[in-house]
ROSE-4610 file (N, C-alpha, C; in Angstrom, 1 decimal, always signed):
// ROSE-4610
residu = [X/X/X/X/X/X/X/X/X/X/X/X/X/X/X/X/X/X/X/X/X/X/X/X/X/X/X/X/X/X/X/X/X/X/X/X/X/X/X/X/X/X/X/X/X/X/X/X/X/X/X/X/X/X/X/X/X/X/X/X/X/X/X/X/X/X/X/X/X/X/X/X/X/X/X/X/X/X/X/X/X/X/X/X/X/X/X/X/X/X/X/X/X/X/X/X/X/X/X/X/X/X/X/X/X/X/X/X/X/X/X/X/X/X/X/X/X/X/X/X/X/X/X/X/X/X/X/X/X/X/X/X/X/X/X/X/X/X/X/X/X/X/X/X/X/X/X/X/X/X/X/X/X/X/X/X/X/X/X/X/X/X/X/X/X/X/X/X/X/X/X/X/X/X/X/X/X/X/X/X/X/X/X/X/X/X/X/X/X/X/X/X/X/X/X/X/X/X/X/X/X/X/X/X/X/X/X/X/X/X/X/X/X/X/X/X/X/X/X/X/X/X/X/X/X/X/X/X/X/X/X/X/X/X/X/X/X/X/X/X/X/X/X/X/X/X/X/X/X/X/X/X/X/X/X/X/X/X/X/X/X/X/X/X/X/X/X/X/X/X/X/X/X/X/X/X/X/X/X/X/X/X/X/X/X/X/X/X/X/X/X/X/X/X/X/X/X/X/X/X/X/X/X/X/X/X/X/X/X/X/X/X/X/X/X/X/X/X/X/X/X/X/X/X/X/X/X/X/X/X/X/X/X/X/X/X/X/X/X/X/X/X/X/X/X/X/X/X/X/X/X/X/X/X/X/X/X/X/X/X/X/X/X/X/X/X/X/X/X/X/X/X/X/X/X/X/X/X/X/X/X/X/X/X/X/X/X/X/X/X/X/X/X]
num = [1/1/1/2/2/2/3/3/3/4/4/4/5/5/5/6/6/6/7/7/7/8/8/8/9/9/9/10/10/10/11/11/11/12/12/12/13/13/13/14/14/14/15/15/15/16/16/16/17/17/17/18/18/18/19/19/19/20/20/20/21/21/21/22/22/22/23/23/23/24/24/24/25/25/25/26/26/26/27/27/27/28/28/28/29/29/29/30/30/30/31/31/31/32/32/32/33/33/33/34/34/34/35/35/35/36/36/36/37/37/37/38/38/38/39/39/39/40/40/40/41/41/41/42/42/42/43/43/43/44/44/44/45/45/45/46/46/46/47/47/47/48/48/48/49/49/49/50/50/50/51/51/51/52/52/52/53/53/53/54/54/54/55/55/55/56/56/56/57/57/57/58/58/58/59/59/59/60/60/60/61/61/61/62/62/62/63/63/63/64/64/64/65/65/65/66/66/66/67/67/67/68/68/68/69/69/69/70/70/70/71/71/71/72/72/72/73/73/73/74/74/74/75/75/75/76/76/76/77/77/77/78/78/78/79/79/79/80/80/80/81/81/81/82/82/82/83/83/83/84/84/84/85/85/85/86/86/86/87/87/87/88/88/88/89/89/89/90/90/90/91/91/91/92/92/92/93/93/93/94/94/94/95/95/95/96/96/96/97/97/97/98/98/98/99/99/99/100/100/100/101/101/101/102/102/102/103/103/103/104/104/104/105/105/105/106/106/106/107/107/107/108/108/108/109/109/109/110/110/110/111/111/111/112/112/112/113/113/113/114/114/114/115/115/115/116/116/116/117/117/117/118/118/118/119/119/119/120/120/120/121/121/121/122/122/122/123/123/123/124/124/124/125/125/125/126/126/126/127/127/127/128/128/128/129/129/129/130/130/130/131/131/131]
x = [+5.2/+6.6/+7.2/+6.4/+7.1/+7.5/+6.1/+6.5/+8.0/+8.6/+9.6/+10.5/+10.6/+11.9/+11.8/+10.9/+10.9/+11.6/+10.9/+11.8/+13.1/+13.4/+15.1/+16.2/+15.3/+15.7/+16.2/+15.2/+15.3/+16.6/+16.3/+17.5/+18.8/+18.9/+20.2/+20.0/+19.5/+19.6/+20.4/+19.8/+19.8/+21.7/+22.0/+23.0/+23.9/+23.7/+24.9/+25.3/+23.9/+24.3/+25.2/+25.1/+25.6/+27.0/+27.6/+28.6/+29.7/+29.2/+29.4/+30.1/+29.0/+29.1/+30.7/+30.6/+31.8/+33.0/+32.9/+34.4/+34.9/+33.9/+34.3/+35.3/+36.8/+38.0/+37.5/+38.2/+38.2/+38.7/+38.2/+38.4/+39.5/+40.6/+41.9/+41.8/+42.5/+43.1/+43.5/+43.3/+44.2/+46.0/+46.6/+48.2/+48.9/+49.5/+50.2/+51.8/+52.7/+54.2/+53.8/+53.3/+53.0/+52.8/+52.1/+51.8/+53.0/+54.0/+55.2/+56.2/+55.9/+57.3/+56.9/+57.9/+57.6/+58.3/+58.7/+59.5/+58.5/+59.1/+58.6/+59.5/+58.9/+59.7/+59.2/+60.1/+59.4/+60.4/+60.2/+61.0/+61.4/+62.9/+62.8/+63.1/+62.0/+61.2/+60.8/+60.4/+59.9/+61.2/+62.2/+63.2/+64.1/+64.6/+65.7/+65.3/+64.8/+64.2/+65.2/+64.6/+64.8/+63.9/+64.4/+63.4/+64.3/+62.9/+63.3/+62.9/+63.4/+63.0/+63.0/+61.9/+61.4/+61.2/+61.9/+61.7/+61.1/+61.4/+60.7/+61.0/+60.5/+60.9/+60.9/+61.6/+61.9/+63.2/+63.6/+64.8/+65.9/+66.2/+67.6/+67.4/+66.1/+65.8/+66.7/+67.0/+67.8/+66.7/+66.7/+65.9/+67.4/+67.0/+67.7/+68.0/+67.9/+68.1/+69.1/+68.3/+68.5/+68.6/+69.5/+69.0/+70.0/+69.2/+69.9/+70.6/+71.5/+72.1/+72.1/+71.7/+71.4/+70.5/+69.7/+68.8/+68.9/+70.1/+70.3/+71.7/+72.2/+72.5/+72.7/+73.8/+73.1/+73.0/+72.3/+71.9/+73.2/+73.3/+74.1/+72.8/+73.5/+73.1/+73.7/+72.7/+73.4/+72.0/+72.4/+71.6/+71.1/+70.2/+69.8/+68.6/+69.3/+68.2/+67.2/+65.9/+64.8/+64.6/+63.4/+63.5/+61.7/+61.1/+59.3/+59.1/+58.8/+58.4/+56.8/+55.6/+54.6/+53.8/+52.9/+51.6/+51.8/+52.3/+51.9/+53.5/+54.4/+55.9/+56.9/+58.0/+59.3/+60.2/+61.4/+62.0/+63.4/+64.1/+65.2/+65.6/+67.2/+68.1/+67.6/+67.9/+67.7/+66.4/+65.8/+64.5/+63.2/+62.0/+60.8/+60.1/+59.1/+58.7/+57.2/+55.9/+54.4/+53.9/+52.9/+52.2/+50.9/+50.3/+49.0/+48.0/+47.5/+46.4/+45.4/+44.9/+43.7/+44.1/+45.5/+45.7/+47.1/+47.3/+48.4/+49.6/+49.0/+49.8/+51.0/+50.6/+50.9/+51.9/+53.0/+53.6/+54.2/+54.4/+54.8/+56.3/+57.6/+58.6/+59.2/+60.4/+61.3/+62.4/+63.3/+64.8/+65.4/+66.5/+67.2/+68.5/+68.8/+70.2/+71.3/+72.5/+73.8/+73.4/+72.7/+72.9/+71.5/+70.4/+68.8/+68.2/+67.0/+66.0/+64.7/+64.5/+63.5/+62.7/+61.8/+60.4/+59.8/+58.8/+58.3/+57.2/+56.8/+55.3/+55.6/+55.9/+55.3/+55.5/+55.4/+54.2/+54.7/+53.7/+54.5/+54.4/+55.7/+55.7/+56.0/+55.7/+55.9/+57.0/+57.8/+58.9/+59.8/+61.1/+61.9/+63.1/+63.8/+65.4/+65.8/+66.5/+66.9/+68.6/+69.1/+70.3/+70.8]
y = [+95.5/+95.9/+95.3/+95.1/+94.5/+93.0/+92.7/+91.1/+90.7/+92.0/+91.8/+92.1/+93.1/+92.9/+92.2/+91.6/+90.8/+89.7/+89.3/+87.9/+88.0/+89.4/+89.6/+89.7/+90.0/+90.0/+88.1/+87.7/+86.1/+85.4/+85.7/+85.0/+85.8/+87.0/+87.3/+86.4/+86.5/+86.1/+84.4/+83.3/+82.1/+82.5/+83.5/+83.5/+83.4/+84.3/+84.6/+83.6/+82.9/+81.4/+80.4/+80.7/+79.6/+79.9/+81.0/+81.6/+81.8/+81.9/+81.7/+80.2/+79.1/+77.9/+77.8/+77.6/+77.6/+78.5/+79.1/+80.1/+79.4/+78.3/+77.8/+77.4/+77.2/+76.5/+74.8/+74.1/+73.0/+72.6/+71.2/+71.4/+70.5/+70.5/+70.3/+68.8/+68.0/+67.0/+67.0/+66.0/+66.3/+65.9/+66.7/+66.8/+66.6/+65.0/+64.9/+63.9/+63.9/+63.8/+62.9/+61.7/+60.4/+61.0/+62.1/+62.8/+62.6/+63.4/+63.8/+62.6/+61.6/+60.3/+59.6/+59.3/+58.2/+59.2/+58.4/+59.0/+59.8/+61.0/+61.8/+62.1/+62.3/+62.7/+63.1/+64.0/+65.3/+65.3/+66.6/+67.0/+68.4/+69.3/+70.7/+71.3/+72.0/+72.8/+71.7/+70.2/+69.8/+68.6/+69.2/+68.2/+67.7/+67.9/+67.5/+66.5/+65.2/+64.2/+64.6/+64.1/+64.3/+63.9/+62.6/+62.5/+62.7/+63.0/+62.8/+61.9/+61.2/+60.1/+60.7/+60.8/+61.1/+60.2/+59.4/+58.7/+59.6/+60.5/+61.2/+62.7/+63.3/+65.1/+65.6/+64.7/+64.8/+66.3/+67.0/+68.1/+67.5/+65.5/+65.5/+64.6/+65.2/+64.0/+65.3/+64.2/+64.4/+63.4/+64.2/+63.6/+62.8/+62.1/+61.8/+62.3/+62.8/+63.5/+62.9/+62.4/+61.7/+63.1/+63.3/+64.6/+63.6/+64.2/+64.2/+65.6/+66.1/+67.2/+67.5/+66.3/+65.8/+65.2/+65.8/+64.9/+62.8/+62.7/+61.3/+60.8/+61.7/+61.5/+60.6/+60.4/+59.1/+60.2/+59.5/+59.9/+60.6/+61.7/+61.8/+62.3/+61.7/+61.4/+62.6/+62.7/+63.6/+63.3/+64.3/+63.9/+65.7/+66.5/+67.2/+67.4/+68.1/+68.4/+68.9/+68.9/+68.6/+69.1/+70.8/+71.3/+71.8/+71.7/+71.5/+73.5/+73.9/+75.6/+75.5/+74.6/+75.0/+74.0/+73.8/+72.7/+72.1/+72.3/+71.4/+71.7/+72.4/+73.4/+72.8/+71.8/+71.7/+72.3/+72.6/+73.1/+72.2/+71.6/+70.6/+71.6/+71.8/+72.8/+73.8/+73.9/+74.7/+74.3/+73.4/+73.1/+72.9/+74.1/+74.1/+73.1/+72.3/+71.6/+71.5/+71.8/+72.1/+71.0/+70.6/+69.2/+70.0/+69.7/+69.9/+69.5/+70.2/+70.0/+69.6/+69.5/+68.9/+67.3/+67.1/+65.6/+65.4/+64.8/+64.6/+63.6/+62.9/+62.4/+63.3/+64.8/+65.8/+67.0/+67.7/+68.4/+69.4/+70.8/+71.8/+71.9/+72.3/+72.3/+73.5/+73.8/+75.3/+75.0/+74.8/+74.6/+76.3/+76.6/+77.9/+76.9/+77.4/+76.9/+77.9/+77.1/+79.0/+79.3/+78.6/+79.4/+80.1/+79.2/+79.8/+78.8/+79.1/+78.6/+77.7/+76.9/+75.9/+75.2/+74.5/+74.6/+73.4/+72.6/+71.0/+70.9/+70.2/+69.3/+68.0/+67.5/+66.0/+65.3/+64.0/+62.8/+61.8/+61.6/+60.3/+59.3/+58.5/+57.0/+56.0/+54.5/+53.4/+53.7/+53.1/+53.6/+52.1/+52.4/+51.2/+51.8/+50.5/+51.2/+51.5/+52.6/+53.3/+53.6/+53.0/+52.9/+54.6]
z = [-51.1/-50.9/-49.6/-48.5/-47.6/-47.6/-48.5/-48.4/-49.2/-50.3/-50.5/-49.9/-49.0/-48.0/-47.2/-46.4/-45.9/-46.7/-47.5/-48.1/-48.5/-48.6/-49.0/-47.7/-46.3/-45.5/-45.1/-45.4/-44.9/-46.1/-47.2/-47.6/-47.3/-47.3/-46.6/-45.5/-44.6/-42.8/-43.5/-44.7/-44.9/-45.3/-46.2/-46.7/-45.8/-45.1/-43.6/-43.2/-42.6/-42.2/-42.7/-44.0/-45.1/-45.2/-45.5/-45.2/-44.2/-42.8/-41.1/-41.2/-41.9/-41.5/-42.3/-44.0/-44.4/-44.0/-43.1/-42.8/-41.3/-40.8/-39.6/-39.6/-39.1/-39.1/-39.1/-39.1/-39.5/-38.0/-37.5/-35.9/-35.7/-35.3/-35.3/-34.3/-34.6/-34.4/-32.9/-32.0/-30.6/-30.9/-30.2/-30.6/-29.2/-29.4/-28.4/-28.7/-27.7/-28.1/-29.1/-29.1/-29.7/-31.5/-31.6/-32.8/-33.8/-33.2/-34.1/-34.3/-33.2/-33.2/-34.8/-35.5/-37.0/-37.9/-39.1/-39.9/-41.1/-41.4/-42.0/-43.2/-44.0/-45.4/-46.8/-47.3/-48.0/-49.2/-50.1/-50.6/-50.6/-50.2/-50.0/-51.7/-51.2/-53.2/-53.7/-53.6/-54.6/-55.1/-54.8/-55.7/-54.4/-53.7/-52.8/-51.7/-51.8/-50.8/-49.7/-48.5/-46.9/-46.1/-45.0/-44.2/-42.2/-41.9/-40.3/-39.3/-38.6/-37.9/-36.9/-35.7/-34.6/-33.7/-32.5/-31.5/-30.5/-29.9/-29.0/-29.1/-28.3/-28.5/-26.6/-25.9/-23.9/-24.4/-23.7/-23.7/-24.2/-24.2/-24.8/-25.9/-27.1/-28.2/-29.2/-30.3/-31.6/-32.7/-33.9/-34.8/-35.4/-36.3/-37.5/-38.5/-39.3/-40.6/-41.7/-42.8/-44.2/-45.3/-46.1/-47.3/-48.3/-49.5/-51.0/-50.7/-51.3/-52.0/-53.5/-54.3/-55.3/-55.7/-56.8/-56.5/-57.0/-57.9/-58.5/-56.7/-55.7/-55.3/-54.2/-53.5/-52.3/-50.9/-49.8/-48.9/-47.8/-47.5/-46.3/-44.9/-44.3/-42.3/-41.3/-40.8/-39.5/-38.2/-37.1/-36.1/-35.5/-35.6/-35.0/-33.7/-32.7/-31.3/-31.7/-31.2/-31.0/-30.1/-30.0/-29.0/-29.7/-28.3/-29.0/-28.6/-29.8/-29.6/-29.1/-29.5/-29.1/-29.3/-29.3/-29.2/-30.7/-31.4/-32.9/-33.7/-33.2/-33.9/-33.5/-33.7/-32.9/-34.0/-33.4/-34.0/-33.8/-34.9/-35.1/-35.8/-35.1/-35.0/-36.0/-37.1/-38.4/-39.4/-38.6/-39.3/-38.6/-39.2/-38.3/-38.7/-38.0/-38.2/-37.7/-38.4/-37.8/-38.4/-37.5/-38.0/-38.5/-39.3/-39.9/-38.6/-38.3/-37.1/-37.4/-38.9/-39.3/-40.3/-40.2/-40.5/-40.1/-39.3/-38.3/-38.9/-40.2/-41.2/-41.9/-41.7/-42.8/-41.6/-42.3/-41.4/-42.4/-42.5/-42.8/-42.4/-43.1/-43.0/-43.5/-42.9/-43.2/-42.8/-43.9/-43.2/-43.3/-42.8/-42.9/-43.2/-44.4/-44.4/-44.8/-44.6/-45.7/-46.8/-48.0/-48.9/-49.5/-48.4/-49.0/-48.0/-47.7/-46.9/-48.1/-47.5/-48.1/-47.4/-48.4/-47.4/-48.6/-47.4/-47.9/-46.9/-47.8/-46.7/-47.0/-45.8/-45.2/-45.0/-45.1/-45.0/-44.1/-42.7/-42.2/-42.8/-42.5/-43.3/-42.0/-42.5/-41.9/-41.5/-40.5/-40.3/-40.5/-42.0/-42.2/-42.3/-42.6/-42.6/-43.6/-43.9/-45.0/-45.2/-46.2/-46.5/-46.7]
């Protein structure tokens, strides 16, 4: 009887282990200004392309901002400030912006807008010119 708690003891003890290991966070990327500079571009829900061009994020940077309104639509332009909330989060005016810490390629987005708030992931791109 002991030799079986004992052995039920040991593979719990192996299980824990196994378990502990998979729940470890994933070890984050180092995150610095250089991170977020390059054009980024997404779609909000899925359908409304938008990208942001990031030269720097100093107290007087402004991204770029490209949006459909449409999706067969043409692009309208504007320019929003660029104010950094935290180690991986800026926030351009009405839109958050979090870089994925475990692929620095990748960034989480939330715009707040008048008529509904929307939300996109991602992707940096080469950075070209876009009509």
């Amino acid at each position: 009887m002991n030799k079986v708690i004992n052995g039920m003891k040991k593979i719990g003890f192996s299980l824990l282990i196994f378990v502990a290991t998979l729940l470890q966070p994933a070890l984050s990327q180092e995150i610095t200004e250089q991170s977020f500079k390059g054009q980024w571009c997404g779609k909000w829900d899925n359908i409304y392309s938008f990208c942001l061009t990031i030269d720097k994020i100093d107290k007087d940077a402004h991204a770029k901002y490209r949006w459909l309104e449409h999706p067969q639509g043409k692009y309208k332009k504007d320019t929003k400030k660029i104010e950094r909330v935290n180690r991986n989060t800026l926030k351009i005016d009405n839109i958050w912006f979090a870089l994925n810490e475990n692929d620095l390629n990748q960034a989480n987005s939330m715009g707040v807008f008048r008529i509904q708030s929307r939300t996109a992931v991602l992707e940096k791109q080469a950075i070209r010119r876009l009509e």
